[in-house]
C-alpha positions as CSV (number, residue, x, y, z in Angstrom):
1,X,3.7,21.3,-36.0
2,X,5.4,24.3,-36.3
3,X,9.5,24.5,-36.3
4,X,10.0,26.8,-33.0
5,X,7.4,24.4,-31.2
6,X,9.7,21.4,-32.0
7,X,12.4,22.8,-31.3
8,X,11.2,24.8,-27.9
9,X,9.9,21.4,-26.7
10,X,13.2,19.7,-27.2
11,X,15.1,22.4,-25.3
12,X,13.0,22.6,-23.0
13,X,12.9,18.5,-22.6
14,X,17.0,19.0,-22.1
15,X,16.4,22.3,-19.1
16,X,14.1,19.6,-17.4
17,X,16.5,16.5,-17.5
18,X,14.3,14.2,-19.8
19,X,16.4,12.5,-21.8
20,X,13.0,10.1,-23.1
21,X,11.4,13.6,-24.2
22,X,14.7,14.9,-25.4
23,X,14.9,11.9,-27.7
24,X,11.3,12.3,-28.8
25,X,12.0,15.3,-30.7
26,X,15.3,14.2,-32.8
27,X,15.1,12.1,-36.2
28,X,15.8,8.3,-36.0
29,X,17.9,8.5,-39.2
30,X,19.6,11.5,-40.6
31,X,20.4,13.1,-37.6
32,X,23.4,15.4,-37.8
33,X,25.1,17.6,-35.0
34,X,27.9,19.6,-34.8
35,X,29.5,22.1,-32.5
36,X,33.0,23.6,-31.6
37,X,33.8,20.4,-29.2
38,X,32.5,17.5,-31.5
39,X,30.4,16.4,-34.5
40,X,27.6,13.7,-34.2
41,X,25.5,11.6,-36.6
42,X,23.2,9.6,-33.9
43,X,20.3,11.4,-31.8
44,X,21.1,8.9,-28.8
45,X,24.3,9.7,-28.7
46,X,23.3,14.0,-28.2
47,X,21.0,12.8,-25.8
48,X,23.4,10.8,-23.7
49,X,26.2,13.4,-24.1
50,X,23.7,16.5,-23.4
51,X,22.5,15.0,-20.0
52,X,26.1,13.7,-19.1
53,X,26.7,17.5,-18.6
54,X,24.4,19.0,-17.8
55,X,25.1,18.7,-14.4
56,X,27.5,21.9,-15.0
57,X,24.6,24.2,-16.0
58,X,23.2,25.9,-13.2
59,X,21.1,28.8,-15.6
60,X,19.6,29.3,-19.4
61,X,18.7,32.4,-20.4
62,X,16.9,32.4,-23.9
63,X,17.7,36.0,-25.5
64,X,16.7,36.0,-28.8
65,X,14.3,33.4,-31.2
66,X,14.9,33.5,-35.0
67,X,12.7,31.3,-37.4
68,X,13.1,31.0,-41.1
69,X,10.6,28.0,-42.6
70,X,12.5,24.9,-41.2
71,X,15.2,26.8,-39.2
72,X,15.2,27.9,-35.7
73,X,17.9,29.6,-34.1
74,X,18.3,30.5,-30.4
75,X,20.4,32.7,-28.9
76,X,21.2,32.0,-25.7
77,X,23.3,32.6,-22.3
78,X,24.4,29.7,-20.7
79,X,25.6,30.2,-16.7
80,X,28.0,26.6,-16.1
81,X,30.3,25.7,-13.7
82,X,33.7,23.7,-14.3
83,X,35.8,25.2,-11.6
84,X,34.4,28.6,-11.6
85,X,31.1,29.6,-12.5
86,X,31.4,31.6,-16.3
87,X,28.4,32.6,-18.9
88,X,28.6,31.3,-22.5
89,X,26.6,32.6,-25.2
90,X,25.2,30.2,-27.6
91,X,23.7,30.0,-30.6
92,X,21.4,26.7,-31.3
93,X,20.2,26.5,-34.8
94,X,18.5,23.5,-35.8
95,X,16.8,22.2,-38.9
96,X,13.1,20.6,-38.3
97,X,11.9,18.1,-40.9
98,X,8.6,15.9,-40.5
99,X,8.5,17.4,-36.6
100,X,11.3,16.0,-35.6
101,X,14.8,17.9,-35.7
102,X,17.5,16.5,-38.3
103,X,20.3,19.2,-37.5
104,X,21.8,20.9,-34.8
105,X,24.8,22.9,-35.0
106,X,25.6,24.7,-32.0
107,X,28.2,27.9,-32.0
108,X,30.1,29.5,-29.1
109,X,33.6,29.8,-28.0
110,X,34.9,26.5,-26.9
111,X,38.7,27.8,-25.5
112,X,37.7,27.4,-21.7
113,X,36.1,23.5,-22.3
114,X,39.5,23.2,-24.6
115,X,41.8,24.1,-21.3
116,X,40.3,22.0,-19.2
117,X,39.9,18.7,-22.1
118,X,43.0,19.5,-24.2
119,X,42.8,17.7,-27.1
120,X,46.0,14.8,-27.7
């Protein structure tokens, strides 16, 4: 299967709220995920976090596609709500092996989830 495929199915599995299709498309072992908020070495445990809240995304706008062999990067606008509703642009890249995804680093600025979850 090709890389974008994978990875369009899994984001799109996430948009649709379905965590068991969501899961589908991550490795079983050597999963690896990291962001501005947190870093992750389980699929399940993305999955449980992604649909915990996603309840504060009310839009996703896809605005650009990049693919290079086993890397896929997304550009994207997200439109969430904490207290006020804001846009964030994001950049998903992610690493497909075997057609399943083993790496996911997401990139955006984290400040505004930082005010609100101040780290002790």
């Amino acid at each position: 299967m090709d890389p974008r495929d994978v990875v369009d199915a899994y984001l799109q599995a996430i948009l649709d709220r379905d965590p068991g299709e969501a899961r589908r498309w991550l490795a079983d072992t050597g999963f690896h995920y990291r962001s501005p908020i947190e870093t992750l070495e389980c699929a399940e445990a993305l999955v449980n976090q992604s649909f915990m809240s996603s309840g504060i995304v009310h839009h996703v706008r896809v605005r650009k596609v990049f693919a290079d062999g086993a890397d896929v990067c997304h550009v994207m606008e997200f439109t969430i709500q904490i207290s006020d509703k804001f846009k964030v642009d994001l950049v998903h890249w992610a690493t497909v092996e075997n057609d399943r995804i083993t790496r996911i680093e997401t990139i955006f600025d984290a400040s505004r989830y930082r005010e609100l979850f101040p780290v002790e």
